[in-house]
Structures are given as C-alpha cells and as structure tokens.
C-alpha positions as CSV (number, residue, x, y, z in Angstrom):
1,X,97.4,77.3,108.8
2,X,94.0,76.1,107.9
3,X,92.4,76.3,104.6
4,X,88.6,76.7,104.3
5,X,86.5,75.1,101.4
6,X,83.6,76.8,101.7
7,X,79.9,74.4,100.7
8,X,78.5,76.4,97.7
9,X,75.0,76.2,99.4
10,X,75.3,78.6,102.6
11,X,71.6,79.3,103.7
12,X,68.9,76.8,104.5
13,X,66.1,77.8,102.0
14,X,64.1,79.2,105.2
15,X,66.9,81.5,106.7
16,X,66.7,84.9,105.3
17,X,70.2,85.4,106.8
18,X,73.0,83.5,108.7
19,X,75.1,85.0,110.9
20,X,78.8,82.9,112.3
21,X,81.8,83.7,114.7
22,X,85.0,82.0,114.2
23,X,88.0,81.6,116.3
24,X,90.9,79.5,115.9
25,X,94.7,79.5,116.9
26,X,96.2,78.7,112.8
27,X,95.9,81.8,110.2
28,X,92.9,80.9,108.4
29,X,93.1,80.7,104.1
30,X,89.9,80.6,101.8
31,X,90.6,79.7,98.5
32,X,88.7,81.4,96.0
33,X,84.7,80.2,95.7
34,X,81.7,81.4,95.2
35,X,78.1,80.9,96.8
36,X,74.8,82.4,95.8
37,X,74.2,83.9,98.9
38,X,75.6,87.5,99.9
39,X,78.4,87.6,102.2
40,X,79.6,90.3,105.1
41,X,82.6,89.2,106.7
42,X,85.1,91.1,108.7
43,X,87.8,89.9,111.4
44,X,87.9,90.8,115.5
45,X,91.4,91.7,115.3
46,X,94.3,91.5,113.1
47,X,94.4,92.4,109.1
48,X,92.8,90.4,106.4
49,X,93.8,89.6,102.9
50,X,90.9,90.0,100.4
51,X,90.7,89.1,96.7
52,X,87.8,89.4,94.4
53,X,87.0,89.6,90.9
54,X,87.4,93.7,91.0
55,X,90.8,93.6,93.1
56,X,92.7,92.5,96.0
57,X,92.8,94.6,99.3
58,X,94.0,94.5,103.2
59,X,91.4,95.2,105.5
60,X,91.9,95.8,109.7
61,X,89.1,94.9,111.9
62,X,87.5,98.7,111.9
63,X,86.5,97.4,108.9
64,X,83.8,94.8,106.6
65,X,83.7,93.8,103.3
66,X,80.4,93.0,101.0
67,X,80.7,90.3,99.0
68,X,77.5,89.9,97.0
69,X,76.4,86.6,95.5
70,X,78.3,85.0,92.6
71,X,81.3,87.0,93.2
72,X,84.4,85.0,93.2
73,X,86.5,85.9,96.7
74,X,89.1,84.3,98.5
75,X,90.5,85.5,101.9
76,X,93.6,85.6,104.7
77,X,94.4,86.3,107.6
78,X,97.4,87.0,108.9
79,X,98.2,85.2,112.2
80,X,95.4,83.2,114.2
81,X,92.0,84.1,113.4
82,X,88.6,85.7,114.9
83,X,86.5,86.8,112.6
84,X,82.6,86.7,111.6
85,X,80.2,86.6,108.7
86,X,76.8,86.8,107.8
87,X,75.1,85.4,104.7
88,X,72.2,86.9,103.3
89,X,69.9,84.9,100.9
90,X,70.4,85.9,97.5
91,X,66.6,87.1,97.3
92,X,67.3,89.8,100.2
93,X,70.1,90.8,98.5
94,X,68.7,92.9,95.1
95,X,68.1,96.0,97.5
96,X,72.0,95.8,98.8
97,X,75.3,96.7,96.8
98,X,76.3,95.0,93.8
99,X,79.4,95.2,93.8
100,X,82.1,94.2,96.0
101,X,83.2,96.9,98.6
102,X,84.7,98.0,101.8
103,X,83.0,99.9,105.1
104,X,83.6,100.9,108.5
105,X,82.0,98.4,111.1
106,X,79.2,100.8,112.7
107,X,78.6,100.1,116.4
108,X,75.3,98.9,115.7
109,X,76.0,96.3,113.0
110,X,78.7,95.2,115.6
111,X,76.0,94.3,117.9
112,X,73.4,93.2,115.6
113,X,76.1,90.5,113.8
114,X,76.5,89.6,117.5
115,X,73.0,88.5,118.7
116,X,72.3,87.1,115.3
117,X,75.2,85.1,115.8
118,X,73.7,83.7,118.6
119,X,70.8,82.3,117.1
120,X,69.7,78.3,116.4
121,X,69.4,77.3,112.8
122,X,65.4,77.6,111.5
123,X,62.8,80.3,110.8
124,X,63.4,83.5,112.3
125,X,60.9,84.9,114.5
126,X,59.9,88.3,114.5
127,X,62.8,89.2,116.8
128,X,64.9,88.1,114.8
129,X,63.5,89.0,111.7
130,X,64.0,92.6,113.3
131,X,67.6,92.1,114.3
132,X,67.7,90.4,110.1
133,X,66.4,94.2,109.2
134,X,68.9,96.6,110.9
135,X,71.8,94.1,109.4
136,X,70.6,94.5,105.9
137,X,69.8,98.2,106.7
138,X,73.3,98.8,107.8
139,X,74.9,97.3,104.7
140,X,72.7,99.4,102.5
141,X,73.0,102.7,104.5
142,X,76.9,102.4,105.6
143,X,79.3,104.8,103.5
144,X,82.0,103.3,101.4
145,X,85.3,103.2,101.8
146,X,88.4,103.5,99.4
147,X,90.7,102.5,103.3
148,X,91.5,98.8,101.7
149,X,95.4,98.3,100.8
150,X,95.4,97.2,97.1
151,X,97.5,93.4,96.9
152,X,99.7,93.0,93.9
153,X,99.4,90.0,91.9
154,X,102.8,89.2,90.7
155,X,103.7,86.1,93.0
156,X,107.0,87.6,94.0
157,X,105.8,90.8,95.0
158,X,102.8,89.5,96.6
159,X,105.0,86.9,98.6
160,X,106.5,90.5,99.7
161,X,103.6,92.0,100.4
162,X,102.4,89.1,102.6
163,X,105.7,89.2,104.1
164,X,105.5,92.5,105.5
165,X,102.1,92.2,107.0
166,X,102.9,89.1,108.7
167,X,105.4,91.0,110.2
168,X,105.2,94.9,110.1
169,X,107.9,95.8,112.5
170,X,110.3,94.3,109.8
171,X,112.6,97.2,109.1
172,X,114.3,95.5,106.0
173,X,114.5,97.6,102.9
174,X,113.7,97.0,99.1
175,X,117.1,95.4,98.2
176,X,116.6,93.1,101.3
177,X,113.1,91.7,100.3
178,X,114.2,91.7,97.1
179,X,117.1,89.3,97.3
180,X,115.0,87.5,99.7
181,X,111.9,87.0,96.8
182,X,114.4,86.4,94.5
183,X,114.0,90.0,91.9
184,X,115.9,92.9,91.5
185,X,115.4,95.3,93.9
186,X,114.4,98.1,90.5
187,X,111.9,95.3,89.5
188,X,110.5,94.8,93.0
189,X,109.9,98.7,93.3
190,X,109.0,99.7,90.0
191,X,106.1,96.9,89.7
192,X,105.6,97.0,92.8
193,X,104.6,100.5,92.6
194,X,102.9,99.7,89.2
195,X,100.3,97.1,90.4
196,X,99.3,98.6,94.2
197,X,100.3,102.4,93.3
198,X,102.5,102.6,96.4
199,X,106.4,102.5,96.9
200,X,107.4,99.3,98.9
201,X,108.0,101.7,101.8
202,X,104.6,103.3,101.9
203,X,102.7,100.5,100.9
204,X,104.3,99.0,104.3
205,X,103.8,102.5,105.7
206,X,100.3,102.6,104.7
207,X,99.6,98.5,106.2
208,X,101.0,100.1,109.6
209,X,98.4,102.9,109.4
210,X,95.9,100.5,109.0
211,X,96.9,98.6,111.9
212,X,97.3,101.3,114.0
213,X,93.4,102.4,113.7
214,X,92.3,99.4,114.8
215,X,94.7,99.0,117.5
216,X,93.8,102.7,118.6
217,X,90.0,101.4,118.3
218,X,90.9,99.1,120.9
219,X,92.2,101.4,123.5
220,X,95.9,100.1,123.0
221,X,98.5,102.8,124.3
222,X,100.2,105.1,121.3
223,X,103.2,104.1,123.1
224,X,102.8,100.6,122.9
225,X,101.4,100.8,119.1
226,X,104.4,102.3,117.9
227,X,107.0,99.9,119.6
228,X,104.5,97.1,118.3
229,X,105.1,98.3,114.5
230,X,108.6,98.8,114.7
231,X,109.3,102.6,115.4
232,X,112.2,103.5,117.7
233,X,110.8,106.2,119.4
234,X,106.9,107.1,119.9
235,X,107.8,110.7,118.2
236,X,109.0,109.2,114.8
237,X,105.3,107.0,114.8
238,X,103.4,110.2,115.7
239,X,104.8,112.5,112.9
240,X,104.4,109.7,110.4
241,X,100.5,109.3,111.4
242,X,100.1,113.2,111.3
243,X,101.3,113.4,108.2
244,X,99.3,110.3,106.6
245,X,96.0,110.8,108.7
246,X,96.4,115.0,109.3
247,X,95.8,114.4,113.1
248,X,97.8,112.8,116.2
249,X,97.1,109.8,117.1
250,X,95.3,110.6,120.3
251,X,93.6,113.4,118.5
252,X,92.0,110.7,115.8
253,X,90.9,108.2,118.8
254,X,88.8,111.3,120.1
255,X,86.9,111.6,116.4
C-alpha cells in the first residue's frame, strides 16, 4: 500500500491545467487534503473509494469525479493502481461545477486527458491550449451521474464495505462479516442500511454491478465477468443484471 500526501500547491502559476498518469503495483491511499486547484481524477481499471465533504462514494473506471478547489477529498483504490488526473488552475475553474460530482468518462475526454498527459511542464502553446479547452469543455458539458456507491462511515461497517470490494466474489453473508468486524449482525444491517441506503447484500450486489460495466467496457467475456464476481453459473449473473440494469448484459455493451 502507498499513501499519497498530496503538495497543497499543484499548478505552476503559468499552467492553466496539469494533466498526470499513474501506475503502480501497491493500492494507492490519499488521505484527505485539499489544493486550490480543481481536480478530475478517475482510475484505468479497478474501483475507487472517494470521500469528500458532501459524501463518500465507489466509482469504476467508466467513470470521473470533479473535485473543485478547496474541497476536502481523500481517495482509494482497491488493488494496484492506474489512474489519472488533471488539475485545473483555480481561475479556469469559476465556469466549471462547484460542487463535487460524478460523470461518465466521454471518449473524447479519454483522449484529450491522454495527449495532455504527455506534455512537458511550461506554458502551453496554442495546441495545447486547444487540447486545455475541450478538457474544460467536457467537464462543463458532461451529464451527472447519481452511479457512485455511497460509503458508510461507521468504522466497522466501512471496514465491511472495504472488505467486500476488495474481494467481490466473497459469498459470506451478514452474520459472517459481522462476527468478523466485530457487531451484531442486526447492527451491521440495520445501520448499515441506515448510512448507504442499501442492504449489505445489495450494496455488495450493487459494487458488482459497477464492476461489471467497466469490465463489459473492456470487452471482457459475460462468462468470464460472472465467474470473476462470484456467480456459479453465467444465468444466475445475467438475471441479476437484468433486473438491476433492465437489459442483458450483452444487450447493455451494444448501448
């Protein structure tokens, strides 16, 4: 495991915006911080942990989150890490949201995060300065989405929750996890419930969901996804994502 402590000053004054790939074999913490700059940050693959100020959510790789400046956030990830961000200079940012939130990664923010990511520390050319505009474009013009999973904050159910994210093929039940975090099992599911608004089981059901779609973006076999997450036969994952998502697998990968 690493743990990040993130400088407080992100940008050089002359960089309108910042943009950073990051790879490394250890699941990657951030402690909570702050910066003035804005942030965009998602991962390549795998599911993030997010906290801010307004909540805490899990977020696959489909997906970004906008953290604008001053905003306490902390983040992790769950098994090694790939992931990316961009910092915007706090001036560029009155025109963006302001307030922390959650959207799909478009194809053309994918690319655009790429080449910026490419570039040298310094002024930005006009290129780049173009490349700059589409980023902050997409952030502005990119819908919102409520497709986080809400954390809960006790420490016992959240050692759960991390629990069954690190490992979502984990079949055990709520008297299992809660022996194992030390509660009663009524405790663990009634606040449990209370803080996320989901049942143990379909907060885990709804984690698997989310790794699905971004295991489905990446062309991965339904077959093999539902073996992956822990379902004995591929029928038993299909009628579980029908009835969450109202389509088959296969028919969602064709939307």
């Amino acid at each position: 495991m690493t743990i990040d402590t993130p400088n407080q000053s992100i940008l050089p004054p002359q960089l309108l915006l910042r943009a950073l790939r990051i790879s490394q074999a250890q699941e990657r913490v951030t402690p909570p911080h702050h910066h003035a700059s804005g942030q965009l940050f998602g991962a390549v693959q795998g599911l993030l942990s997010v906290a801010a100020d307004s909540g805490q959510w899990v977020v696959p790789a489909s997906h970004c989150v906008w953290m604008p400046p001053h905003h306490v956030h902390a983040l992790r990830s769950h098994g090694p890490f790939a992931g990316w961000s961009v910092y915007v200079d706090e001036a560029s940012c009155a025109s963006l949201p302001a307030a922390p939130c959650v959207m799909c990664v478009s194809g053309l923010l994918r690319e655009a995060v790429g080449r910026a990511s490419g570039w040298q520390d310094g002024a930005l050319d006009a290129r780049q300065a173009r490349v700059a505009g589409v980023i902050l474009d997409e952030i502005t013009a990119l819908p919102h989405e409520s497709f986080g999973l809400p954390l809960p904050t006790d420490p016992r159910l959240l050692r759960v929750a991390r629990a069954i994210l690190d490992d979502l093929a984990d079949e055990r039940g709520v008297a299992a996890l809660a022996t194992w975090a030390g509660v009663s099992p009524r405790t663990l599911a009634r606040r449990f419930t209370a803080e996320t608004g989901f049942t143990p089981s379909a907060w885990r059901q709804r984690a698997r969901i989310l790794r699905a779609l971004e295991l489905l973006a990446a062309g991965q076999p339904v077959t093999t996804i539902a073996l992956d997450l822990g379902y004995d036969t591929v029928s038993a994952f299909i009628a579980m994502f029908k009835r969450v998502m109202g389509v088959t697998p296969g028919r969602y990968g064709l939307m």
